[in-house]
HTML snippet that shows the backbone in 3Dmol.js (N, CA, C, O; Angstrom):
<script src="https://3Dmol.org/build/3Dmol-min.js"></script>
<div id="view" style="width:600px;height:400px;position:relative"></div>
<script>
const pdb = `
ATOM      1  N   UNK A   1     -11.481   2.962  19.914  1.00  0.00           N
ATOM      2  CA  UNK A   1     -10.377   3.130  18.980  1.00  0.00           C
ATOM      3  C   UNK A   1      -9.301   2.069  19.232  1.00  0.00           C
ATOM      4  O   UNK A   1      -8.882   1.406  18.283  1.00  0.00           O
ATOM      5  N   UNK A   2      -8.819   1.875  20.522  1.00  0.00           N
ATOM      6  CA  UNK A   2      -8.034   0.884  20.890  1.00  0.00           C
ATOM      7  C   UNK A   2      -8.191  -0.420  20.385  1.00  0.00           C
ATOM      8  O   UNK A   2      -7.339  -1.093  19.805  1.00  0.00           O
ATOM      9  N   UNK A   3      -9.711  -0.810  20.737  1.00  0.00           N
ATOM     10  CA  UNK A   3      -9.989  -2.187  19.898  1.00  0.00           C
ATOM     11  C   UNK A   3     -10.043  -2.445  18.637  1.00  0.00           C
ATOM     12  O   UNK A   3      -9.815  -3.557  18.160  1.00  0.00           O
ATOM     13  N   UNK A   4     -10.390  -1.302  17.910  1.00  0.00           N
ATOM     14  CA  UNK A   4     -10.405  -1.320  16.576  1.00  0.00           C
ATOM     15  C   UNK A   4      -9.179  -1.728  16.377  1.00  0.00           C
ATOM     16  O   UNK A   4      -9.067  -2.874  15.941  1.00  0.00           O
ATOM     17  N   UNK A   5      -7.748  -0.823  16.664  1.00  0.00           N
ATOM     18  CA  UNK A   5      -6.596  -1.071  16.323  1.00  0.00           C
ATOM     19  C   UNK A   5      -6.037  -2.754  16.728  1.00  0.00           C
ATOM     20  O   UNK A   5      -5.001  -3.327  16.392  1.00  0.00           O
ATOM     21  N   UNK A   6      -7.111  -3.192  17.519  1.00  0.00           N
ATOM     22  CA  UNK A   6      -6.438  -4.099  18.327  1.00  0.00           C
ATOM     23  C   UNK A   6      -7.044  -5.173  17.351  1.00  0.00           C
ATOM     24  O   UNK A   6      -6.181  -6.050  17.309  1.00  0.00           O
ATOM     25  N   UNK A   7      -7.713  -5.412  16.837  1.00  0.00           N
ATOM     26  CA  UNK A   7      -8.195  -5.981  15.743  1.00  0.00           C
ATOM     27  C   UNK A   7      -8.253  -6.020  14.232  1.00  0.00           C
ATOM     28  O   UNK A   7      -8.807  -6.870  13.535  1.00  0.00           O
ATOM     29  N   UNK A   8      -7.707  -5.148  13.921  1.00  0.00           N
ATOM     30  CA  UNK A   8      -7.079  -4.181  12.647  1.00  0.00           C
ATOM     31  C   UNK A   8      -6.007  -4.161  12.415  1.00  0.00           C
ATOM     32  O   UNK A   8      -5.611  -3.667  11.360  1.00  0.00           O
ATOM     33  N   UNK A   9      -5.091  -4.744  13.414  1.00  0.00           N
ATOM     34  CA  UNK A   9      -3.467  -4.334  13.234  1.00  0.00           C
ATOM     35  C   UNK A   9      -2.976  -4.699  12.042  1.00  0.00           C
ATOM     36  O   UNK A   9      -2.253  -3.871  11.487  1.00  0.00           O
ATOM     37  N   UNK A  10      -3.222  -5.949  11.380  1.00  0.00           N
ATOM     38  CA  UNK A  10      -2.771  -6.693  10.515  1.00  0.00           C
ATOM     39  C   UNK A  10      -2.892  -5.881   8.813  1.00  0.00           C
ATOM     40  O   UNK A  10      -2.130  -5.725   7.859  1.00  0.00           O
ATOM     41  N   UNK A  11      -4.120  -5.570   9.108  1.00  0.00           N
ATOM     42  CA  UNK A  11      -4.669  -4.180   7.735  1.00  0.00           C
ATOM     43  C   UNK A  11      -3.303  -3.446   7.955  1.00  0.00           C
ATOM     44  O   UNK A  11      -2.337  -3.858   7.312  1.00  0.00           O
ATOM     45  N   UNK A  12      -3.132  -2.292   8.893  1.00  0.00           N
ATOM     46  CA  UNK A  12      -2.485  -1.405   9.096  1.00  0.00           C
ATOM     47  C   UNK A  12      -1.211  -2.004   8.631  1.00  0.00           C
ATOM     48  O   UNK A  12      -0.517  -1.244   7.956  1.00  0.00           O
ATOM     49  N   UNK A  13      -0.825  -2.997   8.805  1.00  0.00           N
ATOM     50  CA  UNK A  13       0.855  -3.425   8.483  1.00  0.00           C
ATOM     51  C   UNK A  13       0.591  -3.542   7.245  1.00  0.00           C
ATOM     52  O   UNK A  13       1.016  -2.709   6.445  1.00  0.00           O
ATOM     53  N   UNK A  14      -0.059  -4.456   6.910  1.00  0.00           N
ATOM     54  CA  UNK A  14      -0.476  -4.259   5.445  1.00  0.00           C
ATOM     55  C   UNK A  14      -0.307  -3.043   4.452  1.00  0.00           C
ATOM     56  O   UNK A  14       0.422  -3.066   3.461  1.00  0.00           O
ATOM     57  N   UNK A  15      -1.063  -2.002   4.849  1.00  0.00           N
ATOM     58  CA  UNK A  15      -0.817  -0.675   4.638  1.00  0.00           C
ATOM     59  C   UNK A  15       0.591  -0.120   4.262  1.00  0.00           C
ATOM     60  O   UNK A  15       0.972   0.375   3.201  1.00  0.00           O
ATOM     61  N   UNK A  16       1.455  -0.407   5.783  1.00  0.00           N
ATOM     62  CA  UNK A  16       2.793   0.177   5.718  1.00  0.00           C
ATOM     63  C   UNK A  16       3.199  -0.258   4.894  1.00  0.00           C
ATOM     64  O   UNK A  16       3.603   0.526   4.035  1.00  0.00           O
ATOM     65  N   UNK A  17       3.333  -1.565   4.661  1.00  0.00           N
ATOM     66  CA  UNK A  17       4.241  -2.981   4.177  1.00  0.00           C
ATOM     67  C   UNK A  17       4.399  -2.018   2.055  1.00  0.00           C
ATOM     68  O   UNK A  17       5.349  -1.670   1.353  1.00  0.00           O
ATOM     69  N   UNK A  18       3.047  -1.998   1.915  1.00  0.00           N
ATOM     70  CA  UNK A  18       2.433  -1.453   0.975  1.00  0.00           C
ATOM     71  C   UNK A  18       3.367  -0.100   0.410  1.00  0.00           C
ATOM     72  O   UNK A  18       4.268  -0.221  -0.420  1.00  0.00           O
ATOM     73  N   UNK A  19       3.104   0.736   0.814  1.00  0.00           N
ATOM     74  CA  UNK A  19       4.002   2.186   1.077  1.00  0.00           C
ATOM     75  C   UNK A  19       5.225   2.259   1.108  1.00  0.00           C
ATOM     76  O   UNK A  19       5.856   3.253   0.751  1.00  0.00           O
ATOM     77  N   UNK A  20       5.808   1.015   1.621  1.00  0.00           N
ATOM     78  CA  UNK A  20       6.722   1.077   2.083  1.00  0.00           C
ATOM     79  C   UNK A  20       7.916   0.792   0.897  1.00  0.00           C
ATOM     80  O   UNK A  20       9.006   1.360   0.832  1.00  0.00           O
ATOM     81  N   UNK A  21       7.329  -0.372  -0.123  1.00  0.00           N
ATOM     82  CA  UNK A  21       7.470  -1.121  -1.045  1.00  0.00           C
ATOM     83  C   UNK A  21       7.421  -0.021  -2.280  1.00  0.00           C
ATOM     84  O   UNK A  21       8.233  -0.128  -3.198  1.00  0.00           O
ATOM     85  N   UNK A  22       6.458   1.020  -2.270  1.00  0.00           N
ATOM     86  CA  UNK A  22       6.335   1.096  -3.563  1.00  0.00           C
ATOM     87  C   UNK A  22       7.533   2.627  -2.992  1.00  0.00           C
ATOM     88  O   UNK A  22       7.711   3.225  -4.054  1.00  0.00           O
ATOM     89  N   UNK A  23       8.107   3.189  -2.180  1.00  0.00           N
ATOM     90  CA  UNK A  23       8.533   4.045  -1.895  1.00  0.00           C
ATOM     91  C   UNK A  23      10.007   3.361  -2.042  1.00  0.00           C
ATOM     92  O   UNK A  23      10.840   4.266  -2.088  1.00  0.00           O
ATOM     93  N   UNK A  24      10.533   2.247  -2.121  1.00  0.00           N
ATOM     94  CA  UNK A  24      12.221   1.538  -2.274  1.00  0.00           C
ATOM     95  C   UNK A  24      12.173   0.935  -3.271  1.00  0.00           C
ATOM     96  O   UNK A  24      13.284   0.505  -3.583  1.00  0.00           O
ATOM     97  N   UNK A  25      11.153   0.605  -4.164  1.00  0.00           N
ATOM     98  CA  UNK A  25      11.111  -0.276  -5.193  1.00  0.00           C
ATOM     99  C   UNK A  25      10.990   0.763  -6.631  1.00  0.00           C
ATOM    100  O   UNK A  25       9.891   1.283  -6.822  1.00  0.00           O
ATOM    101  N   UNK A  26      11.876   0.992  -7.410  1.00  0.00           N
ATOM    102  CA  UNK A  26      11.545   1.971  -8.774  1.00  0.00           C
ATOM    103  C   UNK A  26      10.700   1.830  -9.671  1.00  0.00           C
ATOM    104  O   UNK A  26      10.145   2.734 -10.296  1.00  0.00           O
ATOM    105  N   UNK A  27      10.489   0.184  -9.835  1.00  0.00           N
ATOM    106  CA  UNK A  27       9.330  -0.173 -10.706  1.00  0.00           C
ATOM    107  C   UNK A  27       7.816   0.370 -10.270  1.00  0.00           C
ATOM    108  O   UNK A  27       6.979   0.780 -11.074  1.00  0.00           O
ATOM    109  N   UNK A  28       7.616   0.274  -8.606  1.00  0.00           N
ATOM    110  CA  UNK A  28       6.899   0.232  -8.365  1.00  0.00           C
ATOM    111  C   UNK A  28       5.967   1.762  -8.325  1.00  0.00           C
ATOM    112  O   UNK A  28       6.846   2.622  -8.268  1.00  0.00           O
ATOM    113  N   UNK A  29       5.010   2.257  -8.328  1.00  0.00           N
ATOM    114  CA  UNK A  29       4.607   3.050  -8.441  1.00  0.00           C
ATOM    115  C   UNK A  29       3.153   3.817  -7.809  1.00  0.00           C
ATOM    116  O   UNK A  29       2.344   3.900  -8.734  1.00  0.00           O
ATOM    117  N   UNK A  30       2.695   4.289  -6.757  1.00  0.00           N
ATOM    118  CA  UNK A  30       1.957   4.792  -5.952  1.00  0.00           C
ATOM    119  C   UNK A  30       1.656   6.089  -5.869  1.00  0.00           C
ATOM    120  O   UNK A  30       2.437   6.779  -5.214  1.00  0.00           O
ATOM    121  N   UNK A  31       0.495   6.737  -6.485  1.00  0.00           N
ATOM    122  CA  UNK A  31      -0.158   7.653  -6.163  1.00  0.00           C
ATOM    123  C   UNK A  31      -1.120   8.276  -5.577  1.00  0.00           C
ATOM    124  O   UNK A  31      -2.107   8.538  -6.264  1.00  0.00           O
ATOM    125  N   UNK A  32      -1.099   8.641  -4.301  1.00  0.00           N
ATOM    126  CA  UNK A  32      -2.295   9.034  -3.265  1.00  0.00           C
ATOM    127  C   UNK A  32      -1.951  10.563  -2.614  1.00  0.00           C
ATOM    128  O   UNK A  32      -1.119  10.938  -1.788  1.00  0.00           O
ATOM    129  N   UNK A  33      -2.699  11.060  -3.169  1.00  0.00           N
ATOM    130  CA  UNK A  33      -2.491  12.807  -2.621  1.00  0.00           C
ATOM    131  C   UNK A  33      -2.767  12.623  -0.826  1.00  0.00           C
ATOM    132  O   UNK A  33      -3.159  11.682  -0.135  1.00  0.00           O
ATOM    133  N   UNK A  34      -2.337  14.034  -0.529  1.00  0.00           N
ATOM    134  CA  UNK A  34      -2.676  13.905   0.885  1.00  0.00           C
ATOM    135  C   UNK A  34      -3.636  13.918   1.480  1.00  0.00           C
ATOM    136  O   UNK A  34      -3.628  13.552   2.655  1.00  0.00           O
ATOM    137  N   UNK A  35      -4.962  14.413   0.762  1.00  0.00           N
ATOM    138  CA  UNK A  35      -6.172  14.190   0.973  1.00  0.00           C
ATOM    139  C   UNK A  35      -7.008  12.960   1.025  1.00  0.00           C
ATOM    140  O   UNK A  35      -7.937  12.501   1.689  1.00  0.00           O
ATOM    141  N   UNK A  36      -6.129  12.587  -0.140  1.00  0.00           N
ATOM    142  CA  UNK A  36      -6.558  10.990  -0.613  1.00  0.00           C
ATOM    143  C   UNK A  36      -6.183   9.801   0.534  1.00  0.00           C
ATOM    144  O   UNK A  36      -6.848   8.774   0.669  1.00  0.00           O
ATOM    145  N   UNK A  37      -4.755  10.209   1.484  1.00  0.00           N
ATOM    146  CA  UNK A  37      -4.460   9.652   2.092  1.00  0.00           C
ATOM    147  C   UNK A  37      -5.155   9.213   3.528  1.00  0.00           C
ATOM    148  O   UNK A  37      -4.903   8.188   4.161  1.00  0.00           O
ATOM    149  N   UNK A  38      -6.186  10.353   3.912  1.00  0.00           N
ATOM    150  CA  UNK A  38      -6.932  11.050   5.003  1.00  0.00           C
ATOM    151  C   UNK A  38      -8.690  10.076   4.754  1.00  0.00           C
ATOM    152  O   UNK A  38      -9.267   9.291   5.507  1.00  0.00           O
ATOM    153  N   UNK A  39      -8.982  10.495   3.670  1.00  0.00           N
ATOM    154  CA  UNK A  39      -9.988   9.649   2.704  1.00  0.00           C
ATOM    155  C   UNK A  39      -9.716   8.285   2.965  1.00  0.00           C
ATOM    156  O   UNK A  39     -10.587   7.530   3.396  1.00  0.00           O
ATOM    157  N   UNK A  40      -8.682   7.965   2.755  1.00  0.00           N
ATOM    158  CA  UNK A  40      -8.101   6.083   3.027  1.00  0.00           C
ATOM    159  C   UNK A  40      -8.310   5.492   4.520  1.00  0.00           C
ATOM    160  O   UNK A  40      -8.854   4.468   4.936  1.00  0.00           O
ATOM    161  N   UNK A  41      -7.543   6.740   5.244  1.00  0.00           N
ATOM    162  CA  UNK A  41      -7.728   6.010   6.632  1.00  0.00           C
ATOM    163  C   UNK A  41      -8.821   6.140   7.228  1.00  0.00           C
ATOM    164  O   UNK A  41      -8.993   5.393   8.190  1.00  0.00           O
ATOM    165  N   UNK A  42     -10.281   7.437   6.753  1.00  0.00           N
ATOM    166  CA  UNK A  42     -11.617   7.574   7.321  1.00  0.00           C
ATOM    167  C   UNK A  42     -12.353   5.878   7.038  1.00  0.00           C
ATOM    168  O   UNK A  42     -12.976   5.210   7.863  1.00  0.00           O
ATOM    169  N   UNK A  43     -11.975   5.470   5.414  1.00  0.00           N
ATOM    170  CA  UNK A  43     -12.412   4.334   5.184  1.00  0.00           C
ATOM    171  C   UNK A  43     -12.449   3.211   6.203  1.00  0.00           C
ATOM    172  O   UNK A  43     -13.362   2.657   6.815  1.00  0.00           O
ATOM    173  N   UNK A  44     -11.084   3.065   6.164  1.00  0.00           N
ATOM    174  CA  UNK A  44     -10.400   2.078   6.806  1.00  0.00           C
ATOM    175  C   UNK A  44     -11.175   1.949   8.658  1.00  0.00           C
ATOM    176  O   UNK A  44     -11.283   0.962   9.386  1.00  0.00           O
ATOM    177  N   UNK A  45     -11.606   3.500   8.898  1.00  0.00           N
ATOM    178  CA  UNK A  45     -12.136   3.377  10.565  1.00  0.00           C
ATOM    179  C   UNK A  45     -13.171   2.692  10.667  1.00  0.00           C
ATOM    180  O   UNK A  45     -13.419   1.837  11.517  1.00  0.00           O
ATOM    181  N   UNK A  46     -14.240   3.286   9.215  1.00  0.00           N
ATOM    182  CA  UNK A  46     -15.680   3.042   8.947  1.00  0.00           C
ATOM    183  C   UNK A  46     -15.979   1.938   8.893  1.00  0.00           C
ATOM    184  O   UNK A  46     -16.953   1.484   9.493  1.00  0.00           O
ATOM    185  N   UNK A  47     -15.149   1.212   8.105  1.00  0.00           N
ATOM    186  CA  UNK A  47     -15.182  -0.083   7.524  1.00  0.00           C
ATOM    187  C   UNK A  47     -14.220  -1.206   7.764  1.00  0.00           C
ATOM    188  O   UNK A  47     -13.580  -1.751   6.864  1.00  0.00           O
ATOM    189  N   UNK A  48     -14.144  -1.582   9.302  1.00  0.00           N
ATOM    190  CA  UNK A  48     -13.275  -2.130   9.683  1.00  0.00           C
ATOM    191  C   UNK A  48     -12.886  -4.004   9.078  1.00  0.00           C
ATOM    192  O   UNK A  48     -11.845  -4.482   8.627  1.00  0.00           O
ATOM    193  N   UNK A  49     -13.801  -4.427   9.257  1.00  0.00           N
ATOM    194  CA  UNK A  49     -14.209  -5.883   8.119  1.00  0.00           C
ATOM    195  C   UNK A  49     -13.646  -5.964   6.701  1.00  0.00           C
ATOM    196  O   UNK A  49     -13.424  -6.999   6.072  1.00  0.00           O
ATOM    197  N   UNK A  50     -13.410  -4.448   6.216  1.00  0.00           N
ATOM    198  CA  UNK A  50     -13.111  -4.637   4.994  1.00  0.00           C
ATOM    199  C   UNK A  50     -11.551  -4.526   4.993  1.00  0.00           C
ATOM    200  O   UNK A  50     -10.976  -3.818   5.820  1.00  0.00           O
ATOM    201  N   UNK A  51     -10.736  -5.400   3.839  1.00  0.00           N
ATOM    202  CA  UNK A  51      -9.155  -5.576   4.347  1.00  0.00           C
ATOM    203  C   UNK A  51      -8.899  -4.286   4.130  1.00  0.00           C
ATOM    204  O   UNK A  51      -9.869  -3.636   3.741  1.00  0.00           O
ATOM    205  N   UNK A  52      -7.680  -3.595   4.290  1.00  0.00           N
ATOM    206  CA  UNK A  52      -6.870  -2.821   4.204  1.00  0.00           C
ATOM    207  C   UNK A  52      -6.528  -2.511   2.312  1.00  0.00           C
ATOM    208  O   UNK A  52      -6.607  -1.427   1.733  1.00  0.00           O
ATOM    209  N   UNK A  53      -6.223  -3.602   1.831  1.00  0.00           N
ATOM    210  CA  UNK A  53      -5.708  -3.343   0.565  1.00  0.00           C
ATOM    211  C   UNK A  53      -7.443  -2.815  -0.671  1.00  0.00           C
ATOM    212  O   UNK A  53      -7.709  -1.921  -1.474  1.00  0.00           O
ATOM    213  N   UNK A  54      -7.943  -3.681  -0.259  1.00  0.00           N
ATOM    214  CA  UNK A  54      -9.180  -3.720  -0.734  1.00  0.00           C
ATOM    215  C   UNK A  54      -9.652  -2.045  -0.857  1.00  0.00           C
ATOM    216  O   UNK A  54      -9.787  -1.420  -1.909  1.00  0.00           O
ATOM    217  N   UNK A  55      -9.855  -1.533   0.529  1.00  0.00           N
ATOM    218  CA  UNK A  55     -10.454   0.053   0.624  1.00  0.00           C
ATOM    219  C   UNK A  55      -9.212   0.490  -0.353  1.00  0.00           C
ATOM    220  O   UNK A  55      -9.520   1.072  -1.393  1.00  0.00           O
ATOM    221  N   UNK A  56      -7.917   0.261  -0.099  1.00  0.00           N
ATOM    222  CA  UNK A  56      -6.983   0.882  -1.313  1.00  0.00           C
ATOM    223  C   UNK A  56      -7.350   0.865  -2.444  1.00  0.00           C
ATOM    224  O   UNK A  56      -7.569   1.917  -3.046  1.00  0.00           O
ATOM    225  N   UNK A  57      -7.521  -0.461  -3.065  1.00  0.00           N
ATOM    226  CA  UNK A  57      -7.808  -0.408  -4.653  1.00  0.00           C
ATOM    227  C   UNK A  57      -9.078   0.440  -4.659  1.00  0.00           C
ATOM    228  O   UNK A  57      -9.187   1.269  -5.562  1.00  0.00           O
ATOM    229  N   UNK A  58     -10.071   0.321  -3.731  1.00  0.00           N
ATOM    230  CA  UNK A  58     -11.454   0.949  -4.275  1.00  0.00           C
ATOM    231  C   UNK A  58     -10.748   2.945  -4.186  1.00  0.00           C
ATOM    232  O   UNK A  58     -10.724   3.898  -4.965  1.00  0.00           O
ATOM    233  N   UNK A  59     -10.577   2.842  -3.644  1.00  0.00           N
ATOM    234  CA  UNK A  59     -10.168   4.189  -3.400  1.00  0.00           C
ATOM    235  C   UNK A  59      -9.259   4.757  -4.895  1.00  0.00           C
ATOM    236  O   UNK A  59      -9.543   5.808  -5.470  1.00  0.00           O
ATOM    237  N   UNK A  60      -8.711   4.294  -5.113  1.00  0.00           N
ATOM    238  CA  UNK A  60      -7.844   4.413  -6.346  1.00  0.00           C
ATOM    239  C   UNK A  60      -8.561   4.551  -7.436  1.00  0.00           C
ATOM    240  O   UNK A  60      -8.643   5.594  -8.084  1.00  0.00           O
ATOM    241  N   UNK A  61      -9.222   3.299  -7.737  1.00  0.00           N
ATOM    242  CA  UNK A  61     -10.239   3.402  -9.126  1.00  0.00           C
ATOM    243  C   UNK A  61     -11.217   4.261  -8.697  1.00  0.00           C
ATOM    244  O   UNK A  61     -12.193   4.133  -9.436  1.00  0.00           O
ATOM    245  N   UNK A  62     -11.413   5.130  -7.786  1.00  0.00           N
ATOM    246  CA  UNK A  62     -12.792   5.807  -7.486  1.00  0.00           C
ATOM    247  C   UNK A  62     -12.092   7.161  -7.979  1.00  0.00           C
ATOM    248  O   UNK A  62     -12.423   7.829  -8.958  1.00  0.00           O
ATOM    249  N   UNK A  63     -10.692   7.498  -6.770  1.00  0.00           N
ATOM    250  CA  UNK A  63     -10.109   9.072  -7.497  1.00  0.00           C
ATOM    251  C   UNK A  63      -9.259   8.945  -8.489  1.00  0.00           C
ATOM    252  O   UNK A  63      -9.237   9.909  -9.254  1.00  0.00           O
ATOM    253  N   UNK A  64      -8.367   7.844  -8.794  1.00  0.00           N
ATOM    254  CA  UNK A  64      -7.828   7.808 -10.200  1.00  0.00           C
ATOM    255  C   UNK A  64      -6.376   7.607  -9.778  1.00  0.00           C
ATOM    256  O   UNK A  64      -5.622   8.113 -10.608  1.00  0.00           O
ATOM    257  N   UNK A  65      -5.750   7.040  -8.772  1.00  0.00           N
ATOM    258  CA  UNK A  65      -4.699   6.518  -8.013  1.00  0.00           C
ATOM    259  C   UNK A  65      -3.970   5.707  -8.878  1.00  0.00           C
ATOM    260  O   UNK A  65      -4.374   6.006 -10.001  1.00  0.00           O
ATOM    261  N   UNK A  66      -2.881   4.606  -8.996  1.00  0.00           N
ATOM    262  CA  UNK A  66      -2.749   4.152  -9.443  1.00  0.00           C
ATOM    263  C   UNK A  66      -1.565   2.981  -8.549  1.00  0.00           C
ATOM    264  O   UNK A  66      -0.995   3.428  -7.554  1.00  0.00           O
ATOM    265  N   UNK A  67      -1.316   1.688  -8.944  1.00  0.00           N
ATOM    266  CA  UNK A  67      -0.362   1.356  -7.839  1.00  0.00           C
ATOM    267  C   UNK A  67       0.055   0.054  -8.965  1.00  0.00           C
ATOM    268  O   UNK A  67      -0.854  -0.727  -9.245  1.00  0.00           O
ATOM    269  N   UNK A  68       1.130  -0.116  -9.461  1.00  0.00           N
ATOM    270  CA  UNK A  68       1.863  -1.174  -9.873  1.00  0.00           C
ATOM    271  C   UNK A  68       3.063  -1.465  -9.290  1.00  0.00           C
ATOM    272  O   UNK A  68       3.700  -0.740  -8.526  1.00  0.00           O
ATOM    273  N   UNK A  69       3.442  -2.934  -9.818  1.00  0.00           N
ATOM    274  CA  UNK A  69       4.564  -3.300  -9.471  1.00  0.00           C
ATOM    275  C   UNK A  69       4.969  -4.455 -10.620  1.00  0.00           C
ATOM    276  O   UNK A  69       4.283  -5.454 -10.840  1.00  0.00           O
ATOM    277  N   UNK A  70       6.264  -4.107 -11.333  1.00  0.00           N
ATOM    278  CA  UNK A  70       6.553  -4.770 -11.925  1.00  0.00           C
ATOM    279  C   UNK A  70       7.602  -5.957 -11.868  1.00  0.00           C
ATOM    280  O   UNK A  70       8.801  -5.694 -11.770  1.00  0.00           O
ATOM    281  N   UNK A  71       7.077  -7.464 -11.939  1.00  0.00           N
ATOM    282  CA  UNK A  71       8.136  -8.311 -10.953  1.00  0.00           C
ATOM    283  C   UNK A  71       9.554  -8.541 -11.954  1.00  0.00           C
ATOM    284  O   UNK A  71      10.623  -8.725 -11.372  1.00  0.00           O
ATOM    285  N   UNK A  72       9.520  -8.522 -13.448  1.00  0.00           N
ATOM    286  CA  UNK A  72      10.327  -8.997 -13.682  1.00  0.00           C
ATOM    287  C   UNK A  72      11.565  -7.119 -12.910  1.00  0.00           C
ATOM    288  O   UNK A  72      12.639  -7.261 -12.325  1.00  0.00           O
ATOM    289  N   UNK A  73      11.172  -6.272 -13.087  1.00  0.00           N
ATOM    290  CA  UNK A  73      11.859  -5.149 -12.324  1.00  0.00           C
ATOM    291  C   UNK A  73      12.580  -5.994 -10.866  1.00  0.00           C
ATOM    292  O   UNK A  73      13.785  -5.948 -10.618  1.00  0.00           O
ATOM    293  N   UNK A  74      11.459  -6.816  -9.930  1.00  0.00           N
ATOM    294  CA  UNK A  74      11.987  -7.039  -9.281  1.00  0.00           C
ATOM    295  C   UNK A  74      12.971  -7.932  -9.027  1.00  0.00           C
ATOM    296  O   UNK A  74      13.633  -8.065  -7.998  1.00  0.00           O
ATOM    297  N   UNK A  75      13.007  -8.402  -9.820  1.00  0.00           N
ATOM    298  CA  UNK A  75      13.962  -9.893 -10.105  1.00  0.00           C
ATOM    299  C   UNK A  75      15.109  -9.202 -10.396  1.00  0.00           C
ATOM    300  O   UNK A  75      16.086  -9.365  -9.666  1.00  0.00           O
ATOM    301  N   UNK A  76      15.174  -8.302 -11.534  1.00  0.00           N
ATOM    302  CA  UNK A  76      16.487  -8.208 -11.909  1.00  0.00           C
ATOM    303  C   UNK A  76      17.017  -6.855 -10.851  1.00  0.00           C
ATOM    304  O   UNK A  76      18.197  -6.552 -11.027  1.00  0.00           O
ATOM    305  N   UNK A  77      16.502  -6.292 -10.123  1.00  0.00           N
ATOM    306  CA  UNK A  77      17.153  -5.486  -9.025  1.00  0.00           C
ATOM    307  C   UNK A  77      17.464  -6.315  -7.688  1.00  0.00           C
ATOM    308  O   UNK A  77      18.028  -5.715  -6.773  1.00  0.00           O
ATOM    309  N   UNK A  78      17.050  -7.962  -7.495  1.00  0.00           N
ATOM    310  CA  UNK A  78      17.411  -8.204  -6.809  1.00  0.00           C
ATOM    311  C   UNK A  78      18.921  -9.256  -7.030  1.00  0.00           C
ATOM    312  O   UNK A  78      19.724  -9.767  -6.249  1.00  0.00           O
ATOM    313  N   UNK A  79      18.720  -9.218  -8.876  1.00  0.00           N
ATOM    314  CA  UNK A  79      20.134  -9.650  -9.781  1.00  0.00           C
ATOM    315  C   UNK A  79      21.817  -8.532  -8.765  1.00  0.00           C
ATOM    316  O   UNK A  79      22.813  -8.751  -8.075  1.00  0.00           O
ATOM    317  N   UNK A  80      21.083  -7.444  -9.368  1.00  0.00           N
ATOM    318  CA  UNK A  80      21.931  -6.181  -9.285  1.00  0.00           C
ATOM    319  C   UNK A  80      22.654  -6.577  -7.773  1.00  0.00           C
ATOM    320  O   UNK A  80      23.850  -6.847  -7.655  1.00  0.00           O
ATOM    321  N   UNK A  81      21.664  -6.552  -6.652  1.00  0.00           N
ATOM    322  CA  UNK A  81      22.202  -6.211  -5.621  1.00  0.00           C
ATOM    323  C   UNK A  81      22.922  -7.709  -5.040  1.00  0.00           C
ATOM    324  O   UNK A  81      23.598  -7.538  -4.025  1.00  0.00           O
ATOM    325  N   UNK A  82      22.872  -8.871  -5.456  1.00  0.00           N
ATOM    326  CA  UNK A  82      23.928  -9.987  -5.860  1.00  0.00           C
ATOM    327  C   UNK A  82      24.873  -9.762  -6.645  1.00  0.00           C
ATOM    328  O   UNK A  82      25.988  -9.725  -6.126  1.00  0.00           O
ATOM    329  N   UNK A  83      24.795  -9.585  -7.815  1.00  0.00           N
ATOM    330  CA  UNK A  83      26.686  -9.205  -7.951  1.00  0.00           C
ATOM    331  C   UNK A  83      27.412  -8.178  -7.575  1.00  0.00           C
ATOM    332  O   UNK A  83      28.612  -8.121  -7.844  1.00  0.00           O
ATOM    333  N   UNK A  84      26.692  -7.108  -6.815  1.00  0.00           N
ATOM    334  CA  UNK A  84      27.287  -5.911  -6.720  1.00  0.00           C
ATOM    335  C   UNK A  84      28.042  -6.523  -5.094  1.00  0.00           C
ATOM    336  O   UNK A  84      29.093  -5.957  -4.794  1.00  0.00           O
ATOM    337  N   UNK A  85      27.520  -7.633  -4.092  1.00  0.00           N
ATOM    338  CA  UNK A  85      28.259  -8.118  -2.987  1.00  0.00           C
ATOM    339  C   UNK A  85      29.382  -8.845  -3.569  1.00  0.00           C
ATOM    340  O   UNK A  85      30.212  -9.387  -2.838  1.00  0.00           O
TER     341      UNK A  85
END
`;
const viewer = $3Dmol.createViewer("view");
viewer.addModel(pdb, "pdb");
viewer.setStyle({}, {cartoon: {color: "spectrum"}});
viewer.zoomTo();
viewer.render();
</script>
């Protein structure tokens, strides 16, 4: 398990980085039940070679997930938080 992680780390940030984004960003949008979430990381053990984002999308189009991000959203929220300093 150690090595896995020790070789994997980069997926895993990936992951967060991921989550992390669509959880501060409004445009953005992420749906993975908690089961689904459990399902993601069995993948992710099984199938270590395969990236991180990759088992995501398959996982999504398989249970019906969904994950956007819309840039011009991001542009102009990063407008907002310039004139608002």
């Amino acid at each position: 398990m150690k090595s896995h992680l020790k070789n994997n780390y980069l997926n895993y940030i990936l992951v967060i980085i991921s989550v992390a984004a669509s959880s501060l960003l409004k445009e953005s949008v992420l749906k993975l039940s908690f089961q689904g979430m459990w399902v993601w990381f069995v993948l992710l053990l099984i199938f270590p070679i395969i990236l991180a984002h990759v088992v995501v999308y398959c996982y999504m189009l398989i249970m019906g997930g969904s994950y956007t991000v819309s840039s011009e959203g991001i542009v102009n929220r990063l407008r907002k938080l310039k004139r608002s300093k």
